[in-house]
C-alpha positions as CSV (number, residue, x, y, z in Angstrom):
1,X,260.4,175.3,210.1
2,X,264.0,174.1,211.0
3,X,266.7,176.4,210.2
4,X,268.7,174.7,206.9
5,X,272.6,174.0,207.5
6,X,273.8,175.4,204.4
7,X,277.4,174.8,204.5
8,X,277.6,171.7,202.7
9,X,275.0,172.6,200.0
10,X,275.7,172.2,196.6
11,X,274.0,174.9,194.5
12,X,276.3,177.6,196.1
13,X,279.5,179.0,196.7
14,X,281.0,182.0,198.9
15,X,279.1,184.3,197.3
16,X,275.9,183.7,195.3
17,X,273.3,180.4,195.2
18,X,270.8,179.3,192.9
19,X,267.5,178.6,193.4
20,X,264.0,177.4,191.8
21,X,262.3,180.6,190.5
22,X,259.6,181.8,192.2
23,X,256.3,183.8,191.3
24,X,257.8,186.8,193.3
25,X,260.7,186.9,190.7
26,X,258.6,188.0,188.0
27,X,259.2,191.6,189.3
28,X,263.1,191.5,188.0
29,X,262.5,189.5,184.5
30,X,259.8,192.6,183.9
31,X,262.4,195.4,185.0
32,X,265.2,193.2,183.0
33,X,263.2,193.5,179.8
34,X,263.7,197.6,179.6
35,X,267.3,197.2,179.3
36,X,267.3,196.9,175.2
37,X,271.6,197.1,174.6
38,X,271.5,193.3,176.7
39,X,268.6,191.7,175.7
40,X,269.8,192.5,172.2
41,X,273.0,190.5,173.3
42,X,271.2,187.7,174.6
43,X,268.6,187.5,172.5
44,X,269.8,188.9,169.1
45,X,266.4,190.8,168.6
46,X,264.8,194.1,169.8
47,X,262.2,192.3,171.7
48,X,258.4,193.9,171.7
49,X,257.7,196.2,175.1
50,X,257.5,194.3,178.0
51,X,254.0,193.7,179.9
52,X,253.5,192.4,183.4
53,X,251.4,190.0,182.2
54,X,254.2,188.6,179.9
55,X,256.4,188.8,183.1
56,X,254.3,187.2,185.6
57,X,253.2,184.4,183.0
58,X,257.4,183.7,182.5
59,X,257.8,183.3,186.4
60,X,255.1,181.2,186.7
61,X,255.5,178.9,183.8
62,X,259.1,178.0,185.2
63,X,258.1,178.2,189.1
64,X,259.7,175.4,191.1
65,X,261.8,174.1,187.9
66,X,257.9,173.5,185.7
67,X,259.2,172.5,182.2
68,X,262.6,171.4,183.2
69,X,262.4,169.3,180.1
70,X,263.1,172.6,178.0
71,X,265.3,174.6,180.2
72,X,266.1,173.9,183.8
73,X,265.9,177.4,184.8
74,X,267.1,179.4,187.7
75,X,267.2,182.6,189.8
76,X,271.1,183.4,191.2
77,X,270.9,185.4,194.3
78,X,273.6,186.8,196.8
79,X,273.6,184.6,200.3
80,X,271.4,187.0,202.0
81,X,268.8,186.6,199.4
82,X,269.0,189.5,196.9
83,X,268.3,188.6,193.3
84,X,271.4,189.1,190.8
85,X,269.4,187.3,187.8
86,X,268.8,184.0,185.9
87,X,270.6,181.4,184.4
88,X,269.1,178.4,182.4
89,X,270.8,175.1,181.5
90,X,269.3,174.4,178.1
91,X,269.7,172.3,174.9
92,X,270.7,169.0,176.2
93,X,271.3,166.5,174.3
94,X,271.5,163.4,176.1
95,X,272.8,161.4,173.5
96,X,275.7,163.3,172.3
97,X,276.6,164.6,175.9
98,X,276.3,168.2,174.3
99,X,274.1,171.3,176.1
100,X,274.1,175.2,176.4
101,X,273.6,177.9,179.3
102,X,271.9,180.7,179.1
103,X,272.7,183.8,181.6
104,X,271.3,187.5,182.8
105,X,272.7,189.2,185.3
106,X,270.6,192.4,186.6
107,X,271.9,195.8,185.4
108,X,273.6,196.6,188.6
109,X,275.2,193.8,189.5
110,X,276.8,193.0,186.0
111,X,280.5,193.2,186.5
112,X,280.9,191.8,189.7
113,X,281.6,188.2,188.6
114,X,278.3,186.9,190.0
115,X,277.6,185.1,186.4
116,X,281.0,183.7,186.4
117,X,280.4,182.2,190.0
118,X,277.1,180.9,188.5
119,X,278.5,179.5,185.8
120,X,280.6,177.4,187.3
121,X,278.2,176.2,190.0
122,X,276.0,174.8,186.6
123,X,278.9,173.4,184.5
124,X,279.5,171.4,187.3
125,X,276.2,170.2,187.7
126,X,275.9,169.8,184.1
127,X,279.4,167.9,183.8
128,X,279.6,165.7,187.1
129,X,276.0,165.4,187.8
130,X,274.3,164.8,184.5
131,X,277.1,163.0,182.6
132,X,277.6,165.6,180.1
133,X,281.0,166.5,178.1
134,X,280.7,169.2,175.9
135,X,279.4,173.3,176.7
136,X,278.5,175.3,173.5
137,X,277.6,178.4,173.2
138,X,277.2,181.6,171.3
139,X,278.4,185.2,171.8
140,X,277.2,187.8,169.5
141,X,279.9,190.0,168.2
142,X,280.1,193.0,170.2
143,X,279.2,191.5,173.8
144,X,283.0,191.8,175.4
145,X,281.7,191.2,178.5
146,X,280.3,187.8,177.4
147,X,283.1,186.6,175.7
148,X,285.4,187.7,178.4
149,X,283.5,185.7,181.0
150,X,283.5,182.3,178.2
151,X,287.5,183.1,178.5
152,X,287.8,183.2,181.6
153,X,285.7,180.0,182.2
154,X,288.3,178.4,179.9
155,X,285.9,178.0,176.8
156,X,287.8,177.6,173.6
157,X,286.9,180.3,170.6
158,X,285.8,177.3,167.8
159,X,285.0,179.6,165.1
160,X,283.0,182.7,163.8
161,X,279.7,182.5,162.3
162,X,280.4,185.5,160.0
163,X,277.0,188.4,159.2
164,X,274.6,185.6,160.4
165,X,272.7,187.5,162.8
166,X,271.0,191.1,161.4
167,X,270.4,193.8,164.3
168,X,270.5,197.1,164.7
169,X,270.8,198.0,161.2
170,X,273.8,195.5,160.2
171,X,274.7,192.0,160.1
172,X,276.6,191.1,163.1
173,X,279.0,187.9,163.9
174,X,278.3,185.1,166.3
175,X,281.3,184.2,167.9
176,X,281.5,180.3,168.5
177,X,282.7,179.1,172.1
178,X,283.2,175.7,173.5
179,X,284.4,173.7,176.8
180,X,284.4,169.9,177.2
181,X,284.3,167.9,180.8
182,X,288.5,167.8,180.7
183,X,288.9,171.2,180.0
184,X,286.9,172.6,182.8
185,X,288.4,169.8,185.4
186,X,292.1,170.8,183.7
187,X,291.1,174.9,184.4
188,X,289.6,174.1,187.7
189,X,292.2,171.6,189.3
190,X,289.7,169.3,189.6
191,X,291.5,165.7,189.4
192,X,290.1,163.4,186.4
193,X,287.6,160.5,187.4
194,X,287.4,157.8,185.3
């Protein structure tokens, strides 16, 4: 096959690229499902132990963007290939210009600013590709490095969803974030079109 000219692509930036997830990537969702303290963050629950099976199935029901109706889901890797984790865009409302994004970064690469660098690669799609305004999401209370990274973005703290999610033995806070199309061209220096 022809090499691929990669300079100009857009899923990408200096440092990390996403891609279609691939059967292969099963191994990383399995091994990302034994680290309890962030999938309680992401998913608000203690999830059951993880199986291969379970792991496999996952990679292969979203190979080569299946089911992009649901979730348009992703693997983000470093330019020489190495898997960092996934990131979805989810809960698009076409109407109402509104959607969500859903993030993991693998254990050892958290901190790094990988996610943020994903991030923006998929509020840009999400904002000058697919028409859409608004970015909402939810941090649990707790998960600094979440809300720190929604910060940084330029999200917008909205509000507090106060004891509405119950883990680990207490009620916990969801912490509202937002971001519309201006803000993130304002934050970015991107100049307004139309």
């Amino acid at each position: 096959m022809k090499d691929i000219k990669l300079d100009n692509y857009f899923w990408q930036d200096e440092v990390v690229r996403l891609r279609a997830i691939q059967p292969e990537d099963w191994e990383e969702h399995y091994n990302n499902r034994f680290d309890t303290p962030a999938r309680r963050l992401l998913n608000y629950v203690v999830e059951l132990p993880p199986t291969i099976a379970e792991a496999k199935s996952f990679a292969e029901e979203f190979t080569d963007f299946a089911k992009s109706y649901e979730r348009i889901m992703f693997t983000i890797e470093t330019m020489n290939g190495e898997n960092l984790g996934g990131i979805n865009l989810c809960g698009i409302d076409e109407r109402n210009g509104t959607f969500g994004i859903g993030i993991q970064i693998n254990r050892d690469h958290r901190g790094k600013g990988y996610g943020t660098r994903a991030m923006r690669i998929l509020l840009r799609y999400a904002y000058f590709e697919r028409r859409l305004n608004k970015f909402n999401v939810s941090v649990l209370e707790g998960n600094d490095a979440s809300a720190m990274m929604m910060q940084k973005l330029g999200c917008v703290q909205e509000g507090v969803r106060r004891q509405i999610v119950y883990s680990n033995g207490r009620y916990h806070d969801e912490v509202l974030y937002g971001m519309t199309k201006e803000e993130f061209e304002q934050i970015n220096n991107i100049p307004h079109i139309g």
